[in-house]
Structures are given as C-alpha cells and as structure tokens.
N, CA, C and O of each residue as an XYZ file, in Angstrom:
708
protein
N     -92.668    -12.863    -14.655
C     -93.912    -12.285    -15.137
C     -94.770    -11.793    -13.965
O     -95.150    -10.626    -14.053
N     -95.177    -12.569    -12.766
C     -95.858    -12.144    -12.231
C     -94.718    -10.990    -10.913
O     -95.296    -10.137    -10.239
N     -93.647    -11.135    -10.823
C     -92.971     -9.729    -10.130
C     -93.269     -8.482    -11.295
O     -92.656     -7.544    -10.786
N     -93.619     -8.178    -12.038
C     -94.086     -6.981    -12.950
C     -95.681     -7.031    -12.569
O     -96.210     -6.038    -13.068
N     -96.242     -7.505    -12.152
C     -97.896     -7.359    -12.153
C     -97.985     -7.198    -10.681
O     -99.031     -6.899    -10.106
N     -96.980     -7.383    -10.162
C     -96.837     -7.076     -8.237
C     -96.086     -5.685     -8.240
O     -95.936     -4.975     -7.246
N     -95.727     -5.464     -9.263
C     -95.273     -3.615     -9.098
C     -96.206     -3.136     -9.747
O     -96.838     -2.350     -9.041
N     -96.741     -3.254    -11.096
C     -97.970     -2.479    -11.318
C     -98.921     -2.370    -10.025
O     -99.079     -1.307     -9.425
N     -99.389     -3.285     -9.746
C    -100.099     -3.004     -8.622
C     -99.588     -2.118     -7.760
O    -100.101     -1.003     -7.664
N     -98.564     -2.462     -7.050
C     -98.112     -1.262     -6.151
C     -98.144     -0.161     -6.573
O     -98.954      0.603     -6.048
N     -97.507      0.210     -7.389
C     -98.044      1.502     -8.554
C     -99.331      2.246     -8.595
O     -99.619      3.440     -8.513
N    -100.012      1.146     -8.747
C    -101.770      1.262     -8.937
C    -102.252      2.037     -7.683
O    -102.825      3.127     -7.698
N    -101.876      1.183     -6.426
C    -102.248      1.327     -5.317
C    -102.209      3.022     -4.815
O    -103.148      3.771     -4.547
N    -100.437      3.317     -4.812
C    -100.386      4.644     -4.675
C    -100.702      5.523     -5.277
O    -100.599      6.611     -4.712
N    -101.352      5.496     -7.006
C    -102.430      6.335     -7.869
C    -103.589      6.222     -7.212
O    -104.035      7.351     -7.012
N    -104.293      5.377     -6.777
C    -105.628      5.385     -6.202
C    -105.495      6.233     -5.114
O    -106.310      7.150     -5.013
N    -104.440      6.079     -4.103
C    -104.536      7.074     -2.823
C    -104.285      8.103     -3.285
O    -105.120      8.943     -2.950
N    -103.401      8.537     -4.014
C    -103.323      9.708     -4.927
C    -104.289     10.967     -5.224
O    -104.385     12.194     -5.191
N    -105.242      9.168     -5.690
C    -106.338     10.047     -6.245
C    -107.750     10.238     -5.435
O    -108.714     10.967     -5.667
N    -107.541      9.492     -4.615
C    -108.859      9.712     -3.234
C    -108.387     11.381     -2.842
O    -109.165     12.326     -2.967
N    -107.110     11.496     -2.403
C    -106.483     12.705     -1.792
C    -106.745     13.791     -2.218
O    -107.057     14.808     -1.598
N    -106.524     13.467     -4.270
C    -106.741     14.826     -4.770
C    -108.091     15.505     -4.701
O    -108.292     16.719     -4.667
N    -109.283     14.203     -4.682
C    -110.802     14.529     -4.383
C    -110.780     15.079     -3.009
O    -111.731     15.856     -2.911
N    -110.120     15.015     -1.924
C    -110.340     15.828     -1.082
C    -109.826     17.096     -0.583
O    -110.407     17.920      0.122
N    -108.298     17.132     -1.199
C    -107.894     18.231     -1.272
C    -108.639     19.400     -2.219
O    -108.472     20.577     -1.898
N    -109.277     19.142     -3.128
C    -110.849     19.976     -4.263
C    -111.632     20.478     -3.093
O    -111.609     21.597     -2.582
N    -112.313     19.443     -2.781
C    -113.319     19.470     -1.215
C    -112.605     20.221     -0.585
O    -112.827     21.327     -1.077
N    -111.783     20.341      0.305
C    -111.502     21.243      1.194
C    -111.227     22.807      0.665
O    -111.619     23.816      1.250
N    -110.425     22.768     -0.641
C    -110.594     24.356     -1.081
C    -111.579     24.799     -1.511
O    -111.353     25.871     -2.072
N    -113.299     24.313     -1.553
C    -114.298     24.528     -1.728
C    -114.769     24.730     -0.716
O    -115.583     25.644     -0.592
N    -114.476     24.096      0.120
C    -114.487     25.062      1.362
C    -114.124     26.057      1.946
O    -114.871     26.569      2.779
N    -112.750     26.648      1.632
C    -112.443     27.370      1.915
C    -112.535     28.928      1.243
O    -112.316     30.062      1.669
N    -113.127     28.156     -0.461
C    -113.748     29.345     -0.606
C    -115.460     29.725     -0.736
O    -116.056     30.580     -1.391
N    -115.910     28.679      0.200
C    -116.780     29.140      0.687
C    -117.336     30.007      1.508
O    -118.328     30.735      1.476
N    -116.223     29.703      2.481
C    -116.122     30.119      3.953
C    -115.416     32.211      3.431
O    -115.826     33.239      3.970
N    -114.605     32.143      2.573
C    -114.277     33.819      1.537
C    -115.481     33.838      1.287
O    -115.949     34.379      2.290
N    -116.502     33.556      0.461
C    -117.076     33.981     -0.262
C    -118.329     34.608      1.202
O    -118.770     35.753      1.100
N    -118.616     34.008      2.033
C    -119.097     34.205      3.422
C    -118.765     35.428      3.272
O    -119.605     36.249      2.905
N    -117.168     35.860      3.589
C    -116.911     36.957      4.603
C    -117.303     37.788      3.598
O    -118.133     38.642      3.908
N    -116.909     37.755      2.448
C    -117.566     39.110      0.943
C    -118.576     39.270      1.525
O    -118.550     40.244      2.278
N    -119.712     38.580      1.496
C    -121.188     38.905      1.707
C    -121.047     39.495      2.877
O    -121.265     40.704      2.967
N    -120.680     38.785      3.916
C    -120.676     39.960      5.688
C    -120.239     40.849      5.410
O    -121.264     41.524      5.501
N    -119.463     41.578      5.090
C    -118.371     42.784      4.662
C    -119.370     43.600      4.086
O    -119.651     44.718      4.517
N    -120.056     42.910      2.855
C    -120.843     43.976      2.316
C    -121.961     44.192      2.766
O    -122.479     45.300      2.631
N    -122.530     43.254      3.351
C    -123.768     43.571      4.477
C    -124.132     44.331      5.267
O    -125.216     44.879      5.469
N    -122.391     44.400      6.130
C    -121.983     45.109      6.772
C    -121.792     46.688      6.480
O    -121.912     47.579      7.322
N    -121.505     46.833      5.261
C    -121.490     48.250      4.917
C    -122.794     48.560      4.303
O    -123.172     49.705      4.550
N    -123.422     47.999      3.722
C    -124.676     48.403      2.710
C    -125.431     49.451      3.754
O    -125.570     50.651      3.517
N    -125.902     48.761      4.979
C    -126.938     49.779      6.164
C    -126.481     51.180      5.949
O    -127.385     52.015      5.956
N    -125.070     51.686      5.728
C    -124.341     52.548      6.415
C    -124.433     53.327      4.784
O    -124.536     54.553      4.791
N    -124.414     52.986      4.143
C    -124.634     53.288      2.437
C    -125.539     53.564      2.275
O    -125.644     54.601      1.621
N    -126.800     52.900      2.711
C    -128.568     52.960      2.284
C    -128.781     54.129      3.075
O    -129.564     54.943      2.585
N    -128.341     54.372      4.032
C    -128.918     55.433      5.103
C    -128.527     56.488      4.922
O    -129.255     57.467      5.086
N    -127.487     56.566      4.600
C    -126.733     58.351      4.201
C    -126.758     58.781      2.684
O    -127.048     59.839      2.125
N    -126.319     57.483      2.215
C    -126.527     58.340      0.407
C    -127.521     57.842     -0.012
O    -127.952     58.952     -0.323
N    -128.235     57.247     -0.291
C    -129.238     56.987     -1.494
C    -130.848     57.036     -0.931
O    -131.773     56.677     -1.659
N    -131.111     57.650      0.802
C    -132.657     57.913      0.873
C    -133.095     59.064     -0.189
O    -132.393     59.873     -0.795
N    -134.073     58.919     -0.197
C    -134.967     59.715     -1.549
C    -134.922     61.226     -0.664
O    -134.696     60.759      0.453
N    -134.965     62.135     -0.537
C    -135.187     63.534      0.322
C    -135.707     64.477     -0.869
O    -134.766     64.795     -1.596
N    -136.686     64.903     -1.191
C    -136.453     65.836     -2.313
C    -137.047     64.894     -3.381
O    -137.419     63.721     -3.342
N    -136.989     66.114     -4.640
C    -136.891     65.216     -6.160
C    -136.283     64.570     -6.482
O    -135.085     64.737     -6.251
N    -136.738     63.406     -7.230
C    -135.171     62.186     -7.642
C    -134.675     62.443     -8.526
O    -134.177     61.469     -9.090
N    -134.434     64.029     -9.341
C    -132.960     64.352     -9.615
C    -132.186     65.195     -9.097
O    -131.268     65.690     -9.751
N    -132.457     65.557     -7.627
C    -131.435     65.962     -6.858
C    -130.555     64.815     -6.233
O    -129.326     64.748     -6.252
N    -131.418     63.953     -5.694
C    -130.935     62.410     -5.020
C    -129.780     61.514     -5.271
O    -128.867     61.036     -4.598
N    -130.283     61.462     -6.823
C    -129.970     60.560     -7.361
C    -128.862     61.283     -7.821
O    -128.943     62.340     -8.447
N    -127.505     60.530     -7.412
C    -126.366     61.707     -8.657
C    -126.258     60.302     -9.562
O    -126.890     59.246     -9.593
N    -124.959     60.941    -10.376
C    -124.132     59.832    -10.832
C    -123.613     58.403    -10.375
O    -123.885     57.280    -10.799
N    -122.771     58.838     -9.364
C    -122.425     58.099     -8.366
C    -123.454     57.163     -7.293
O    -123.171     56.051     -6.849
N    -124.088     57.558     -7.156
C    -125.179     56.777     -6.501
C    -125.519     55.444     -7.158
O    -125.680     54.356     -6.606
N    -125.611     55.819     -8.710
C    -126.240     54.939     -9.939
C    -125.096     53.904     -9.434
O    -125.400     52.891     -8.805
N    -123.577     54.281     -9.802
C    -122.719     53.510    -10.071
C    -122.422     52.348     -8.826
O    -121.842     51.262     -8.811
N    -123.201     53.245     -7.707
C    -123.043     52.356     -6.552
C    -124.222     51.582     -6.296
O    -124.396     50.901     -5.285
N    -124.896     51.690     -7.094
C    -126.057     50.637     -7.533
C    -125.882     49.717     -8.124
O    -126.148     48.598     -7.684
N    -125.314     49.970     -9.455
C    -124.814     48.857    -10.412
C    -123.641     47.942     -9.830
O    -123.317     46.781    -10.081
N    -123.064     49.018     -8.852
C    -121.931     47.448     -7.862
C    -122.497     46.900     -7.178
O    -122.131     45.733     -7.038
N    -123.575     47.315     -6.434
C    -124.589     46.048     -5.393
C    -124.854     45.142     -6.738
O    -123.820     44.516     -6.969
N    -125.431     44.977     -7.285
C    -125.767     44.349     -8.727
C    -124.999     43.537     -9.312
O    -125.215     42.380     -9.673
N    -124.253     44.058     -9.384
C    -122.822     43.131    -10.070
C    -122.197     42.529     -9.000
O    -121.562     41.537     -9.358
N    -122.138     42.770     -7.776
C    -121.852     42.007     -6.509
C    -123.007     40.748     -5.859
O    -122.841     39.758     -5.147
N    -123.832     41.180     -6.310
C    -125.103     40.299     -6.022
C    -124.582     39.212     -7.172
O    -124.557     38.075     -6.700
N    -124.179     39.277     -8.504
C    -124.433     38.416     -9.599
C    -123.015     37.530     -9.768
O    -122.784     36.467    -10.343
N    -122.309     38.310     -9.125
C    -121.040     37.415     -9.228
C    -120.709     36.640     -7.963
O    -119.668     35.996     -7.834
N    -121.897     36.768     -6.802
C    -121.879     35.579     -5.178
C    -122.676     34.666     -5.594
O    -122.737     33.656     -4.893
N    -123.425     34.717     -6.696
C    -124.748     34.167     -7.202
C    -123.622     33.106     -7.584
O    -123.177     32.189     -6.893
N    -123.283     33.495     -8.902
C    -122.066     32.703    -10.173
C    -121.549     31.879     -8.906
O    -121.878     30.692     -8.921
N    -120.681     32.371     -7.648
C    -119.389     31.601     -7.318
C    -120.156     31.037     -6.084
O    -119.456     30.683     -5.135
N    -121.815     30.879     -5.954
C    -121.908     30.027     -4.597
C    -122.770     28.702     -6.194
O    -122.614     27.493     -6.025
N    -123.422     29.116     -7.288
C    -123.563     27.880     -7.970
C    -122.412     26.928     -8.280
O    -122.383     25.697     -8.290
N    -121.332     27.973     -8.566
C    -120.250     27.085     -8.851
C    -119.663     26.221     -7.972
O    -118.812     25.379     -8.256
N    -120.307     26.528     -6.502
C    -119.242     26.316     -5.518
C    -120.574     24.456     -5.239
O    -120.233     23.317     -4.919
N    -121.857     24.969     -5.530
C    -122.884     24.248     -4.985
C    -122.467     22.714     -6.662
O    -122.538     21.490     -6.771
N    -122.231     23.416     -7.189
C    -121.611     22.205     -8.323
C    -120.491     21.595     -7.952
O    -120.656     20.406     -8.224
N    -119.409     21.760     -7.467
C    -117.773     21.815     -6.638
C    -118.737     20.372     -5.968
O    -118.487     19.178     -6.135
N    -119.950     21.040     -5.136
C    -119.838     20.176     -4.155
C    -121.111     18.703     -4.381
O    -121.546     17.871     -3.585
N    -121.309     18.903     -5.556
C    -122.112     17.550     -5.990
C    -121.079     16.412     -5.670
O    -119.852     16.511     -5.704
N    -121.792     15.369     -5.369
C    -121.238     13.906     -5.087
C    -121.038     13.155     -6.879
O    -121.684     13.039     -7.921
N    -120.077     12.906     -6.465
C    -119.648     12.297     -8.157
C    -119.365     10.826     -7.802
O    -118.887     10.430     -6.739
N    -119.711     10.128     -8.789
C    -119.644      8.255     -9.019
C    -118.347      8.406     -9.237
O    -117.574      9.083     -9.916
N    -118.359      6.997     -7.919
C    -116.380      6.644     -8.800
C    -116.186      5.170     -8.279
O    -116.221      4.727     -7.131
N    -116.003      4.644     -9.314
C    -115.451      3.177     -8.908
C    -114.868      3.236     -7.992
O    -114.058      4.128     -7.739
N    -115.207      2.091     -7.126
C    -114.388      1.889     -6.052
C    -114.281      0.230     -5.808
O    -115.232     -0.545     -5.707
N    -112.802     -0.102     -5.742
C    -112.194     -1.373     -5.525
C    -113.417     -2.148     -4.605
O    -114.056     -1.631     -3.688
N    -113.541     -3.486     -5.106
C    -114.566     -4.031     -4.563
C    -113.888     -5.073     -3.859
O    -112.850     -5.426     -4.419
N    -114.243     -5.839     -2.497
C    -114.249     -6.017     -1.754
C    -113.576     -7.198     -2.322
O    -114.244     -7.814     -3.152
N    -112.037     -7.786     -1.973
C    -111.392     -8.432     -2.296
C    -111.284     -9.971     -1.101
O    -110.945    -11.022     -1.644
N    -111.431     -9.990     -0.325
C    -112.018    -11.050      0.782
C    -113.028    -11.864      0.200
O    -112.839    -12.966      0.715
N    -114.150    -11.967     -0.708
C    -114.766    -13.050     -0.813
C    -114.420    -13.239     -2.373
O    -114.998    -14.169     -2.936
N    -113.556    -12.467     -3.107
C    -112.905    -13.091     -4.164
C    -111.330    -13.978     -3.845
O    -110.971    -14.956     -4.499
N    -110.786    -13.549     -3.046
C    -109.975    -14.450     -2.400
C    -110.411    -16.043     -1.634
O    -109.693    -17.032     -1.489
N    -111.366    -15.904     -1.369
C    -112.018    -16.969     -0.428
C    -112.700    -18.098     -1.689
O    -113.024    -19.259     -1.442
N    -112.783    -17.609     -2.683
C    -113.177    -17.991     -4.063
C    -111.936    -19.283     -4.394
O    -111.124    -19.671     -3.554
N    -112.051    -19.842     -5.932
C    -111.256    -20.372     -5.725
C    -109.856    -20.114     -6.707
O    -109.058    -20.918     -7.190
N    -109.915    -19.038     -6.752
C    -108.790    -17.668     -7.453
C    -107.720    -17.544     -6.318
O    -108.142    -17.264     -5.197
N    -105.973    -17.779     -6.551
C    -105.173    -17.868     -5.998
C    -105.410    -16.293     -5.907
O    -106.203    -15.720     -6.654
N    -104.527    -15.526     -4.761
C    -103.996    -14.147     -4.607
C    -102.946    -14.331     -5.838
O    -103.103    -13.801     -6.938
N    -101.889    -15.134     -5.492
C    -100.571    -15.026     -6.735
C    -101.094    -15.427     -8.191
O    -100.322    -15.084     -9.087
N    -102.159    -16.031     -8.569
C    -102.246    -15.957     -9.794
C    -102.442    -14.764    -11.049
O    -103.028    -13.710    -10.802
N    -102.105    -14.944    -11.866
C    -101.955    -14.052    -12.910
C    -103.248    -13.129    -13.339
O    -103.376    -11.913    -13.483
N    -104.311    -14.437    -13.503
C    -105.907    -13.573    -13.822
C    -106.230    -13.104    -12.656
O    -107.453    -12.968    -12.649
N    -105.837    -12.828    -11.800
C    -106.294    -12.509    -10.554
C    -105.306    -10.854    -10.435
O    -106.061     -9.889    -10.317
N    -104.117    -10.574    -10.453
C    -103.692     -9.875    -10.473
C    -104.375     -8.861    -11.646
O    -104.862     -7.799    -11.258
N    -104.397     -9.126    -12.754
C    -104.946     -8.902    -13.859
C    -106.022     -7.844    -13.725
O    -106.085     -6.627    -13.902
N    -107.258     -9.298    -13.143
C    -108.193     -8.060    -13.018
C    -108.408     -7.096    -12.024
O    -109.292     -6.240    -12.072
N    -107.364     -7.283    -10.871
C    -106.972     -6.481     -9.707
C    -106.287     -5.096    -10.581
O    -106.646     -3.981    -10.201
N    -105.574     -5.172    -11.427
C    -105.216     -4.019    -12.152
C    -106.121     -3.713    -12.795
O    -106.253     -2.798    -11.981
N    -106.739     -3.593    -13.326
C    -108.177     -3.266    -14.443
C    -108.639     -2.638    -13.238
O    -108.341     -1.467    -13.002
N    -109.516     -3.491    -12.263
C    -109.973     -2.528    -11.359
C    -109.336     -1.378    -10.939
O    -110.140     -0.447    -10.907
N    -108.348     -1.096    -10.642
C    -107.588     -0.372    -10.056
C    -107.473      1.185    -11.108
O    -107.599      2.366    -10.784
N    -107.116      0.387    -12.757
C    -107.202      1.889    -13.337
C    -108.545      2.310    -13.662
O    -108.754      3.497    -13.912
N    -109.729      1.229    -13.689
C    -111.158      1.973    -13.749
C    -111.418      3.072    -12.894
O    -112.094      4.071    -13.139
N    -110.556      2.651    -11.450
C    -111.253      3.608    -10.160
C    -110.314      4.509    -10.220
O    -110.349      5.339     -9.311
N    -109.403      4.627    -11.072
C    -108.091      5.934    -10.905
C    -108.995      6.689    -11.927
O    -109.550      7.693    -11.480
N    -109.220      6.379    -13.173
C    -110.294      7.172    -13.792
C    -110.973      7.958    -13.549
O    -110.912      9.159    -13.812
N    -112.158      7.035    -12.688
C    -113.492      7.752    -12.487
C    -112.947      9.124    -11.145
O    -113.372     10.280    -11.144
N    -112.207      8.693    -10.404
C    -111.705      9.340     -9.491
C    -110.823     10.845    -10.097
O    -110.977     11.956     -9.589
N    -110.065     10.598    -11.071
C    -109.729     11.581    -11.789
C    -110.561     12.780    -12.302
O    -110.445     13.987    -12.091
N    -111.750     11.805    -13.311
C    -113.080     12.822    -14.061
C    -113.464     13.386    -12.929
O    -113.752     14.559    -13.166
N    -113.646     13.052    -11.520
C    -114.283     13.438    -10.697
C    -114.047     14.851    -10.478
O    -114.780     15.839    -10.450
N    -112.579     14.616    -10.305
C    -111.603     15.506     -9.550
C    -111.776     16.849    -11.172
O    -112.233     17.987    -11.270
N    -111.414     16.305    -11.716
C    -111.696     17.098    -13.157
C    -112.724     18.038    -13.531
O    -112.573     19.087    -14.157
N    -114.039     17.420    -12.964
C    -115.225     17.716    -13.062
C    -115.393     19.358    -11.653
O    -115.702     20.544    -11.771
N    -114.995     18.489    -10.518
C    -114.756     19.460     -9.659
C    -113.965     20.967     -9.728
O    -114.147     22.125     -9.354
N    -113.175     20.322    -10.309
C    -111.939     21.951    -10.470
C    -112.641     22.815    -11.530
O    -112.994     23.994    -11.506
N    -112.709     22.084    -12.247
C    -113.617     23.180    -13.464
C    -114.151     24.119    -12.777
O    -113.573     25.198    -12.649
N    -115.292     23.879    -12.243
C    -116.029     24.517    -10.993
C    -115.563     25.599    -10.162
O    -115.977     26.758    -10.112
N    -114.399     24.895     -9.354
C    -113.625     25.686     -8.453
C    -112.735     26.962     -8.919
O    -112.240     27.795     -8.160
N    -112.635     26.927    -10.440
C    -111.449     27.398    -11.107
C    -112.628     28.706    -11.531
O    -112.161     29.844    -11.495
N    -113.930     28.577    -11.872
C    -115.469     29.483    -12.070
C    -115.142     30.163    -10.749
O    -115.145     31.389    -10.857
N    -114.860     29.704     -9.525
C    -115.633     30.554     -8.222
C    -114.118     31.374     -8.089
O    -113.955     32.586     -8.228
N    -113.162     30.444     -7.808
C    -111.879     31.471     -7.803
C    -111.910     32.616     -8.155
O    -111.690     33.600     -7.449
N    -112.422     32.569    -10.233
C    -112.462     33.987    -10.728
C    -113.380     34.484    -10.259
O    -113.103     35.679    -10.159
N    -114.348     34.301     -9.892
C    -115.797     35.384     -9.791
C    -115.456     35.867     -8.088
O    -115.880     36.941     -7.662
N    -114.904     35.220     -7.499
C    -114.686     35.561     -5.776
C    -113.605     36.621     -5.977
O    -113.592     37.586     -5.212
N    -112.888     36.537     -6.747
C    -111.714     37.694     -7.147
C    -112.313     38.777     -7.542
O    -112.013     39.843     -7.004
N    -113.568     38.713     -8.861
C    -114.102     39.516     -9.132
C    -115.268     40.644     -7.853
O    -115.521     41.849     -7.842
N    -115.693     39.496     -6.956
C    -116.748     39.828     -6.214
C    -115.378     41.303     -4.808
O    -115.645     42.340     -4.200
N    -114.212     40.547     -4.952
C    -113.794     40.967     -3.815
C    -113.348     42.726     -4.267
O    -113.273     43.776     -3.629
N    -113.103     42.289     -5.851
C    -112.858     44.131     -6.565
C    -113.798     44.588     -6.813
O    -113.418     45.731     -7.070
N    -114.810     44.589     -6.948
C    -116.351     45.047     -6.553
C    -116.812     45.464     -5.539
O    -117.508     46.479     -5.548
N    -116.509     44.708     -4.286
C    -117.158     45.052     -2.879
C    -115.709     46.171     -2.542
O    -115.843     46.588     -1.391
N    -114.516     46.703     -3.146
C    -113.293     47.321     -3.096
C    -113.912     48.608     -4.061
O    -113.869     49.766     -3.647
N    -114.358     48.333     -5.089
C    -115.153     49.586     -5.778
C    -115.819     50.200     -5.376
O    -115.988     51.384     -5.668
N    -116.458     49.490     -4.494
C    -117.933     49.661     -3.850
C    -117.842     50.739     -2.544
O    -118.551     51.712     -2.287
N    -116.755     50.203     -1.871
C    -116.346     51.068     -0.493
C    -115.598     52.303     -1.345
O    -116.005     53.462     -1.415
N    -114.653     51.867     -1.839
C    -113.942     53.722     -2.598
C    -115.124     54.680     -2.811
O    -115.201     55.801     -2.310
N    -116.314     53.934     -3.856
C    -117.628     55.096     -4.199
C    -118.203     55.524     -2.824
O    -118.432     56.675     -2.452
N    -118.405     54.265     -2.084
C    -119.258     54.936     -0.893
C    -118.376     56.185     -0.115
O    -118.913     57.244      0.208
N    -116.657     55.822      0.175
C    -115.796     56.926      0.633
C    -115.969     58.303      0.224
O    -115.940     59.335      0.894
N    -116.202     58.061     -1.328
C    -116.439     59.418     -2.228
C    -117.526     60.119     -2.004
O    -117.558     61.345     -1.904
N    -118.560     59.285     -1.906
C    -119.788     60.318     -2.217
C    -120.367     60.484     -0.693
O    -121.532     60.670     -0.341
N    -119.095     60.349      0.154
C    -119.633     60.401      1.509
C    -118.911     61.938      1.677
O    -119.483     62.986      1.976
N    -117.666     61.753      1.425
C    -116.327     62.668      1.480
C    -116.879     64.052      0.332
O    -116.334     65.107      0.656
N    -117.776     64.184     -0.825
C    -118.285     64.709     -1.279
C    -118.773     65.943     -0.608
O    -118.059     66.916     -0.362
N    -120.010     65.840     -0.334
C    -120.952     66.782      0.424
C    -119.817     67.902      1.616
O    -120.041     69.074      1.919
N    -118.424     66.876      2.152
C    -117.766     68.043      2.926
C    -116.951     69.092      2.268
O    -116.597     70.091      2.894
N    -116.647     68.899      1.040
C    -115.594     69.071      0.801
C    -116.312     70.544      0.109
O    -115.595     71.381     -0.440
C-alpha cells in the first residue's frame, strides 16, 4: 500500500515541475512578444515622419490634399494604433501575478510527530501536491488565453503596418508616374 503512494508522489512531483515550467515557459513568450510588438511600433514610428511630411501636409484646399488614399492611410494608423493597444492589454494581463498553491514547508511537519513513511502523511502530501498542480495549471490557463489575444492582434498589427508601407509606396510612387 504504501509503495503506490511513493509513486503517486513521484508522479506528483514531476507534474508540479511540469507545471512551474509551463508558467514560465507563458512568461517568457510574453516576452517575446513583447519585445515584436516593440519592433511594430519602432518600424512604424519609424516610417510615420516620412509619411506625415510628404503625403498628408495640408498645401492648398482639403480637397485637393486629401485623396482617397491618404484617408485609407489614416484609417491604418488607427487600426494600428487599436490593435498595439488590444495586444500590449493583453500582454499587460499575460503578465498579472496569479495565486497558486504552493507546497508548504515540509521540515516542521516532519519534525512533528507524523512519520515521513506513514500513510496520512503521504496522503496529505498528495492532496497538496494536486491542489498546487491545479492552481498552477488555471494559472497557466488563465495566461495563454491572453497570449493566444496578442498572438492574433500582433499578426494583425504586423499586416497593417505591411498595408500601411504598400499605401505609403503608392501614393508616393503616384505623383511620378
């Protein structure tokens, strides 16, 4: 009886590291698409000066100015603005601190007068063990949701700021042609 409650445990053990790991492996690709979602914004930062200055100063009446295209390259700053918005909340949720059981300090329950090899002791060493695989799970659960929001909208943001340069190419390439 008690060699089956000495493999659950072992069992247990490597789900818990499991599951510490998977909370940080979340964490780190929230980082990393943080650190994307960065370069979108530089990129487009980077081009906007070069956009604001040649096509869209006012010169004249604003329906010579203003074409079509101009509009449309308005509505992509816009929609590029709203979808870094979406994937840095999502990313700022990713990175909330989440409660998670964590195995409590087994040294002054040992020192107690609870054998290590006894049965209620193993027992509630397993209980603990799947409470904190749980909470560690929802965590992880809670997180991806999140991450799985910024993925799409960073995809979206990156064919936007890709729309964005083709229009600016065009209505630059325009006026020579």
């Amino acid at each position: 009886m008690g060699k089956k409650y000495d493999i659950s445990i072992t069992v247990l053990v490597n789900e818990y590291n499991d599951a510490i790991e998977g909370i940080q492996k979340t964490d780190e690709k929230a980082n990393k698409y943080l650190v994307l979602l960065c370069a979108i914004i530089a990129a487009f930062f980077a081009i906007l000066p070069n956009s604001l200055s040649d096509s869209l100063i006012l010169t004249g009446s604003l329906e010579k100015t203003i074409t079509f295209l101009s509009w449309i390259l308005v509505l992509l700053f816009i929609a590029l603005i709203i979808t870094c918005i979406i994937v840095m909340r999502s990313l700022v949720k990713c990175f909330e601190l989440q409660e998670c059981i964590k195995i409590p300090p087994l040294s002054p329950i040992l020192d107690g007068s609870i054998d290590k090899n006894s049965l209620k002791f193993k027992e509630g060493l397993i209980r603990y063990y799947e409470k904190s695989i749980g909470s560690y799970d929802d965590a992880k659960k809670y997180k991806q949701r999140y991450l799985k929001t910024a993925s799409k909208y960073i995809f979206f943001s990156f064919l936007i700021l890709c729309a964005y340069l083709f229009l600016l190419f065009l209505i630059k390439l325009l006026p020579k042609l």
